[in-house]
C-alpha positions in Angstrom: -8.8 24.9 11.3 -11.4 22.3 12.4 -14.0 24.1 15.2 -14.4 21.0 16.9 -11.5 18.8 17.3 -10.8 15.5 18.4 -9.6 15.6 21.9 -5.7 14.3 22.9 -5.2 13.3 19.1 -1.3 13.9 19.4 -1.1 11.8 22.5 -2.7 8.8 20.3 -0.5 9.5 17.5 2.6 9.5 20.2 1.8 6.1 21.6 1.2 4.4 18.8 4.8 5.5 17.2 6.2 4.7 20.5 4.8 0.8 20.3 7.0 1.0 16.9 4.4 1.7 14.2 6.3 2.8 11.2 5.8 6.4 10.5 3.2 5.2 7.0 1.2 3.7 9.4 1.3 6.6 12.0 0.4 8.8 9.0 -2.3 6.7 8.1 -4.1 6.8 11.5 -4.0 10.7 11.4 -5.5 11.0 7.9 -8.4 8.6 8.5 -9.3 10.4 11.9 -9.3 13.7 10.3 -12.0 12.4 7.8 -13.9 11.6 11.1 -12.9 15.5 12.3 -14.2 16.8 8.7 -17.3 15.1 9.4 -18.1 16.5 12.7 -17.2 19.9 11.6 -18.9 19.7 8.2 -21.4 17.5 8.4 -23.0 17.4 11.6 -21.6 20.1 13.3 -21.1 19.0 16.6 -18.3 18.2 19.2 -16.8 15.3 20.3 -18.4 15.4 23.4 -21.9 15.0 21.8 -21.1 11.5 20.2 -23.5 9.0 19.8 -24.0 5.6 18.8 -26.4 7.1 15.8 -23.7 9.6 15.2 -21.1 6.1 14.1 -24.2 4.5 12.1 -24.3 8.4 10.4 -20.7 8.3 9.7 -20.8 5.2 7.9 -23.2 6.0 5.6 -21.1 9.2 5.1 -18.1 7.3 4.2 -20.5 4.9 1.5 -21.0 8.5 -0.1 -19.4 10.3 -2.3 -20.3 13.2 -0.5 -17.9 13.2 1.7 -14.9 15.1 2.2 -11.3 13.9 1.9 -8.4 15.3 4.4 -7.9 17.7 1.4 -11.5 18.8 1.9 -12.0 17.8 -1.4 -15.5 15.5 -2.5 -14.5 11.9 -3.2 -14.5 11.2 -6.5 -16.2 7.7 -6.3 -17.3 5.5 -3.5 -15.3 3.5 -1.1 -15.1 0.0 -1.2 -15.8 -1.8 2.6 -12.2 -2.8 3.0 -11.2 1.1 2.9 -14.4 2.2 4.7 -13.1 -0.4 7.5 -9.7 1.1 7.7 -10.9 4.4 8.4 -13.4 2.7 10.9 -10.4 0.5 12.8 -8.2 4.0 12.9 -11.5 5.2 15.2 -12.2 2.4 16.9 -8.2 2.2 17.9 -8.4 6.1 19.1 -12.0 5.5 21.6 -9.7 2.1 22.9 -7.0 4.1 23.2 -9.0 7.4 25.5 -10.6 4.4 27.7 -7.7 2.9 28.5 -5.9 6.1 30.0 -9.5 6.6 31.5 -10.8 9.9 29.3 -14.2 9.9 29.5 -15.7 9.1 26.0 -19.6 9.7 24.8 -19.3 6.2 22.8 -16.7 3.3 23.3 -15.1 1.6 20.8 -17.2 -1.4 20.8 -20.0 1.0 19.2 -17.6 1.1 16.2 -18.6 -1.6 14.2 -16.9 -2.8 10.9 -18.6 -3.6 7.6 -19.4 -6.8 6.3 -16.5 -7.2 3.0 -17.5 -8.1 0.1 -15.3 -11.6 -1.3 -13.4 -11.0 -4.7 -12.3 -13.5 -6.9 -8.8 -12.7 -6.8 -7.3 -12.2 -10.3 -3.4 -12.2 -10.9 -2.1 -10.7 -14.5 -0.4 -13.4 -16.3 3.2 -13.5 -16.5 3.2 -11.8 -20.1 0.9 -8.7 -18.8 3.6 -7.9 -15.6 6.6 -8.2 -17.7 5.0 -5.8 -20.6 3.9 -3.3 -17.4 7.4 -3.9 -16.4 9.1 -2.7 -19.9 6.4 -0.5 -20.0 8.5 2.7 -19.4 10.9 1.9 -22.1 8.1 2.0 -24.2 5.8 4.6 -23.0 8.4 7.8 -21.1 9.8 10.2 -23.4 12.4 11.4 -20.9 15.3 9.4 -20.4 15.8 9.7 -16.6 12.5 8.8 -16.2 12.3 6.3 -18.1 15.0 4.4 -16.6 14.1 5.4 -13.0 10.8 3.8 -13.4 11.9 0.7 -15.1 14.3 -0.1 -12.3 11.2 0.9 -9.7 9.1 -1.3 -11.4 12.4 -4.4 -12.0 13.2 -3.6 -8.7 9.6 -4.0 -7.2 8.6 -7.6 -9.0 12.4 -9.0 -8.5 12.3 -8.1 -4.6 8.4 -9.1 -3.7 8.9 -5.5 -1.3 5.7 -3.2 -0.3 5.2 0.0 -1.8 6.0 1.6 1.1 9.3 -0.6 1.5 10.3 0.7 -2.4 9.9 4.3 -1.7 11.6 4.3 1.2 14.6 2.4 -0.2 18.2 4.0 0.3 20.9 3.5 -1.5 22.4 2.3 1.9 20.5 -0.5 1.9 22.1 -2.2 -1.3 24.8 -4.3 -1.5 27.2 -5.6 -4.3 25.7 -8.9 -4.5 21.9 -7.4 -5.2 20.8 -7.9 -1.6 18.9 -5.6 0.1 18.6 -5.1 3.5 14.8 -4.1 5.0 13.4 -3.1 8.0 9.5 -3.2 6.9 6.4 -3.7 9.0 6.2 -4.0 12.6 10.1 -3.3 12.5 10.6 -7.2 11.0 14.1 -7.2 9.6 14.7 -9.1 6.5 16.5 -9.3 3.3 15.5 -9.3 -0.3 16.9 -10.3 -3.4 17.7 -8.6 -7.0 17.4 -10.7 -10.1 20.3 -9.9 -12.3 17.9 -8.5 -14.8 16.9 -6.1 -11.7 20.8 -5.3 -10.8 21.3 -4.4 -14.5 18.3 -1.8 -15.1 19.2 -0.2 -11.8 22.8 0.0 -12.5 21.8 1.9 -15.8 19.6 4.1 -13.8 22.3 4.7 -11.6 24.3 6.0 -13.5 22.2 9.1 -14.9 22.1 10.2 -11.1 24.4 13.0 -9.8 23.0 14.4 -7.0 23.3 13.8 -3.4 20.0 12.3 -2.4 20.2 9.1 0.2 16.7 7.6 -1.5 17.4 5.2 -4.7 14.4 6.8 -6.3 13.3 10.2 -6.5 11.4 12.8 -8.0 12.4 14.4 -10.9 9.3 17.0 -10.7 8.2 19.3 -8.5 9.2 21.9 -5.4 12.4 20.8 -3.7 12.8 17.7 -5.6 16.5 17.8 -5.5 16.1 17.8 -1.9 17.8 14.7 -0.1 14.7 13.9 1.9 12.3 13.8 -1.0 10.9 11.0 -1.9 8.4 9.6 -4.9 4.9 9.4 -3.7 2.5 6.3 -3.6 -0.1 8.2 -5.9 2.8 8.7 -8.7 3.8 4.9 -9.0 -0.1 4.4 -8.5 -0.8 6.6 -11.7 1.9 5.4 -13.7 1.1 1.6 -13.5 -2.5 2.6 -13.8 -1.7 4.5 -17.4 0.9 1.6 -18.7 -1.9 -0.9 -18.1 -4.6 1.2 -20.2 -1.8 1.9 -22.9 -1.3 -1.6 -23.2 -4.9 -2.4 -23.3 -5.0 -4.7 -20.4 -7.9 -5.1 -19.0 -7.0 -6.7 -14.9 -6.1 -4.2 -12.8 -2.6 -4.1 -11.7 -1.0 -1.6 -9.1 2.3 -1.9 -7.0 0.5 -4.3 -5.0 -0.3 -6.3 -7.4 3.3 -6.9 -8.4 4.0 -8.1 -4.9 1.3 -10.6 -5.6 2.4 -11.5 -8.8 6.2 -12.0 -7.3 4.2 -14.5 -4.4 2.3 -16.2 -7.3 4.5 -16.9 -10.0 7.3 -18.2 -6.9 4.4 -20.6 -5.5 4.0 -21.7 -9.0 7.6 -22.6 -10.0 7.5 -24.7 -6.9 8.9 -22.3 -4.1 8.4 -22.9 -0.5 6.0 -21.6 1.5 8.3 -20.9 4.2 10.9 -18.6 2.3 7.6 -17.2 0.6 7.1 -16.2 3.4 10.3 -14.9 4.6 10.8 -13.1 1.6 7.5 -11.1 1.8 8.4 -10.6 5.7 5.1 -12.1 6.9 4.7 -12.9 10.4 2.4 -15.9 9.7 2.6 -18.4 7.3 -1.3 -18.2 7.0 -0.6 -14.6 5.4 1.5 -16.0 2.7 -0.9 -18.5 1.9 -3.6 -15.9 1.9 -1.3 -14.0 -0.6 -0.9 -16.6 -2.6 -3.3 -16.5 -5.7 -2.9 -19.3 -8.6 -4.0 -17.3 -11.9 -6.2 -18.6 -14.6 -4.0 -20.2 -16.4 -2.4 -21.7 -14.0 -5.8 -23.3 -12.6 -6.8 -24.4 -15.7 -3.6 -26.1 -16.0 -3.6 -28.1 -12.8 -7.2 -29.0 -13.7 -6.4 -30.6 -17.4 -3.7 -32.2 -15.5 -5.9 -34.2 -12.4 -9.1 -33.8 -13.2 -10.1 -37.7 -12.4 -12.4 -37.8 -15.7 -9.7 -35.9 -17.7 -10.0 -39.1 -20.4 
């Protein structure tokens, strides 16, 4: 147990699920604060109440190491990038807002959190070929037959329906009608619908059909303590792994993860000449400048489009 801990944490935690934060995002805000805890406790050794403005500067640099601890209390095995550095960094600076605004008296306010600078990626999508050979991958790849077919509908299911990660894992079987439409409640409690492709409907109907247990999730765990359980689900770090080891199998070299796939769905829709709009919809945005954000032409794609009007093409 930490020695010094961070004061009226539960209180944060219970009004930020009661402004309707899904429970991943909940989650999320405890984790990266109790990297902040390890570090007082570990690293500096010193309470709350003795905060500085050098101790945020300090804690940075901590988080650029790979020195620092995890919420396992494990080392990090390689160094952040400044867009997860900057989530853990938000998750404090939401926590000093939140004590000044009920009038706690804080060493440091959350203005003395300051974010990193990011650095700009060229954004790469996998061509069309790579997904749909990540996609079959499990056919190819998974020696057991439930598993093979479980992951194949994940990852069908995933591309077809454009859903987040968190979205998939959370799926119920509930949520599925006998057209292929799928009802979600996803971020910020935005109700939409998604789609199945007929391909999709098929692979998950065969995967269906090996199930015979009780569980209310459309995917679960076949490994594992109390993985017949009706409240277990997969985890993000499994799917994470398995795309990660079909990719290297295949010997494709851009990196893909469920993410990815969402991008991919976005993509290859904007290409085919979808609109925007039910891009949008579809992805349940709130804005359409997030869609268009999402939206990354590949390669080919550009080169295509510049063969086609480049004004000194002849």
């Amino acid at each position: 147990m930490a020695k010094y801990t961070l004061p009226l944490l539960d209180e944060f935690l219970e009004n930020i699920q009661s402004n309707n934060y899904s429970p991943e995002t909940v989650y999320n805000y405890e984790r990266d604060l109790n990297i902040f805890e390890i570090f007082l406790n570990e690293d500096l050794q010193i309470p709350f109440k003795d905060l500085s403005k050098r101790t945020i500067i300090k804690f940075k640099a901590y988080l650029s190491s790979t020195s620092r601890l995890t919420p396992a209390h494990e080392l990090g095995e390689k160094q952040l990038v400044s867009f997860s550095i900057n989530r853990i960094l938000s998750a404090l600076r939401s926590y000093l807002k939140f004590l000044g605004e009920i009038d706690y008296k804080t060493p440091v306010t959350a203005d003395a959190v300051k974010l990193l600078k990011t650095e700009k990626k060229h954004a790469q999508v996998a061509e069309m070929n790579e997904l749909i050979a990540i996609i079959e991958a499990p056919n190819k790849f998974e020696k057991e037959i439930n598993i093979k077919l479980r992951n194949r509908a994940m990852l069908e299911t995933l591309f077809a329906t454009g859903m987040r990660i968190s979205e998939l894992l959370s799926l119920k079987r509930e949520q599925l009608d006998n057209t292929g439409r799928i009802y979600i409640m996803g971020k910020g409690k935005k109700q939409r619908f998604v789609y199945l492709t007929p391909r999709a409907i098929e692979h998950l109907r065969l995967y269906l059909k090996t199930r015979t247990d009780e569980s209310m999730y459309m995917f679960i765990p076949y490994r594992g303590r109390n993985n017949q359980s009706k409240h277990k689900k997969i985890s993000n770090n499994y799917l994470q792994y398995k795309l990660k080891r079909y990719r290297e199998l295949l010997g494709i070299n851009i990196p893909i993860s469920p993410h990815s796939l969402r991008h991919g769905f976005a993509t290859y829709l904007a290409e085919n000449g979808a609109n925007p709009a039910a891009i949008q919809i579809l992805l349940g945005h709130e804005s359409l400048d997030t869609t268009t954000r999402y939206v990354h032409a590949s390669d080919k794609y550009a080169e295509k489009m510049h063969t086609q009007f480049h004004p000194l093409k002849k």
